[in-house]
C-alpha positions in Angstrom: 0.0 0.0 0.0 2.5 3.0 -1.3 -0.3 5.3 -1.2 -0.6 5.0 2.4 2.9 5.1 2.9 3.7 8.4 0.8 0.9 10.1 3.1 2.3 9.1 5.8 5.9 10.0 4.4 4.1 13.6 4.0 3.6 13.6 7.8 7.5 12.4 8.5 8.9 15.1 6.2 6.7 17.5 7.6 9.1 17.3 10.8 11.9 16.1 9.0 12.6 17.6 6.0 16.4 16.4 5.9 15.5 12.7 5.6 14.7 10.6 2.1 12.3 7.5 1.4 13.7 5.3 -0.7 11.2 2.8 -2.5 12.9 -0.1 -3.9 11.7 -2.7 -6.7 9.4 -2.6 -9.8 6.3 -2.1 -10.9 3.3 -0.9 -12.9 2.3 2.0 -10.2 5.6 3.9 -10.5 4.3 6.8 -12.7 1.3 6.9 -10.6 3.3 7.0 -7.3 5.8 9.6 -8.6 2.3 12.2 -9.6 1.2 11.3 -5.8 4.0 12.2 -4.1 4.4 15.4 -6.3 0.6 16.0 -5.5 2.0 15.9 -1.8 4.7 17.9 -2.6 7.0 15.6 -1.0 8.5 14.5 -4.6 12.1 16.0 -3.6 12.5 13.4 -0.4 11.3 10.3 -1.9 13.3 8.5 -4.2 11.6 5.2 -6.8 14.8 3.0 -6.6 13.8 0.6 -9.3 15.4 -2.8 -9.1 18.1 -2.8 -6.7 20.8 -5.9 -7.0 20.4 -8.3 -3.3 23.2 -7.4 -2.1 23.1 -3.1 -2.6 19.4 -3.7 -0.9 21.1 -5.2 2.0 23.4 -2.4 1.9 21.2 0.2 1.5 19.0 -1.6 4.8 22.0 -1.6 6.8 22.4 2.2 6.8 18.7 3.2 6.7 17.0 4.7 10.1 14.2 2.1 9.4 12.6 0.0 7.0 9.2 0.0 6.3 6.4 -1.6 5.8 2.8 -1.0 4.6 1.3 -4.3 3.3 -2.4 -4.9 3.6 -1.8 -8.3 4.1 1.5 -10.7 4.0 2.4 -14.1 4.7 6.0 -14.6 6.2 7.2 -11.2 4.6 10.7 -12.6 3.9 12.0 -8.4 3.4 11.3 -8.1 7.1 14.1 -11.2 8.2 16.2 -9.2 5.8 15.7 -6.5 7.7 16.7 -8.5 11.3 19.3 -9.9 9.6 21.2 -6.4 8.7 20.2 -4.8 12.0 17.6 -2.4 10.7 14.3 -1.8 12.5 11.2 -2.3 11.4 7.5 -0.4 11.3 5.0 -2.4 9.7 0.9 -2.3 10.1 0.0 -5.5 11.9 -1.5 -7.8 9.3 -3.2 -10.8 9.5 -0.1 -13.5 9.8 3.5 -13.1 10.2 4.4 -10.2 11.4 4.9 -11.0 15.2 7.5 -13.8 14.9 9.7 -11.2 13.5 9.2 -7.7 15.1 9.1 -8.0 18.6 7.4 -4.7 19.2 9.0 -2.0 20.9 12.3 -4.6 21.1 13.5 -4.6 17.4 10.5 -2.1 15.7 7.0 -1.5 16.0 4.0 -3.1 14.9 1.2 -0.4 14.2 -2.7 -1.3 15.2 -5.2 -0.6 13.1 -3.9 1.0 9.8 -3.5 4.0 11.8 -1.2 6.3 9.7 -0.3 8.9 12.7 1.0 5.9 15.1 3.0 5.0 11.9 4.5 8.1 11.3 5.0 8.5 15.1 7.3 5.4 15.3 9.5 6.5 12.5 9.8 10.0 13.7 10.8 8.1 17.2 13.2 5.8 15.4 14.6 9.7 13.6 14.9 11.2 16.4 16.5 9.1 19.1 19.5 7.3 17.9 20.0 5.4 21.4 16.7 3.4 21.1 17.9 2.9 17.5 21.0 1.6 17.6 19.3 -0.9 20.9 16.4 -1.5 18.4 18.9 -2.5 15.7 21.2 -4.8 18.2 18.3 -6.5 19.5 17.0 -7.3 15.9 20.8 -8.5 14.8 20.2 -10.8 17.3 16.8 -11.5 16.9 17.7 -13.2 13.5 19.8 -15.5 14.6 16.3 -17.3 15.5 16.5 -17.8 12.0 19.5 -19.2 11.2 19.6 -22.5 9.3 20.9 -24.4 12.1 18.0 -22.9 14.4 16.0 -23.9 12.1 16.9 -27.4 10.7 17.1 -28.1 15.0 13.0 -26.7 15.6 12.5 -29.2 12.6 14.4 -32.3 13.9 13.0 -31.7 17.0 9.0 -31.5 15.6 10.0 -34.9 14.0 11.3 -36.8 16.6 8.3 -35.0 18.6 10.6 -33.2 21.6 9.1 -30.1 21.3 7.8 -27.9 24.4 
């Protein structure tokens, strides 16, 4: 939902005009995106990325304040473990599934309630403005993704077949 996030990008600029949204990836809506956030007059401090090799996006995560997220609904939103993994927090509307077993919230991001836009914005002015709780919010979702690691992993499966789980 880029929409929702432009407007609430209106909302973050608003306060801090020195930051820049970068949108990564492709897609038919580009042209359309680009008029709304000129219509929000916020075009100067968003940037449309395009298609961005693996390894830059991991790169580009790395150094950002935050990443992102505005989905309607997800599954296991694999962009958010790449997020853990590089130490970047998160800010994501709670959807349906998913989204819990990888933002612990207030620990390594925030999950927003009920599509509200102001929260959202909120978080990320938080995340802007106090680099102490971001640089804890980014150690604690380093760490966090070890959860994920192959070897956790292939171990919470071996364990669910033999049946010696908790």
């Amino acid at each position: 939902d880029f929409h929702t996030l432009l407007r609430i990008w209106r909302t973050v600029h608003d306060k801090h005009p020195d930051y820049m949204l970068k949108i990564c990836g492709e897609g038919n809506l580009k042209d359309e995106l680009t008029e709304y956030a000129r219509r929000l007059d916020i075009d100067s401090s968003v940037t449309f990325a395009g298609a961005v090799p693996h390894d830059k996006l991991l790169s580009e995560m790395s150094r950002s304040v935050c990443y992102v997220m505005t989905s309607v609904t997800e599954g296991f939103p694999m962009v958010l473990l790449e997020a853990l993994y590089t130490g970047t927090p998160s800010v994501a509307f709670d959807v349906r599934v998913g989204l819990d077993s990888l933002i612990e919230d207030g620990k390594t991001g925030y999950i927003i309630k009920g599509r509200d836009e102001d929260a959202f914005s909120d978080r990320i002015c938080q995340l802007i403005e106090n680099p102490e709780l971001r640089d804890s919010m980014s150690k604690s979702s380093a760490e966090h993704a070890s959860d994920f690691s192959e070897e956790n992993i292939m171990k919470k499966w071996l364990e669910l077949i033999d049946g010696k789980t908790e």
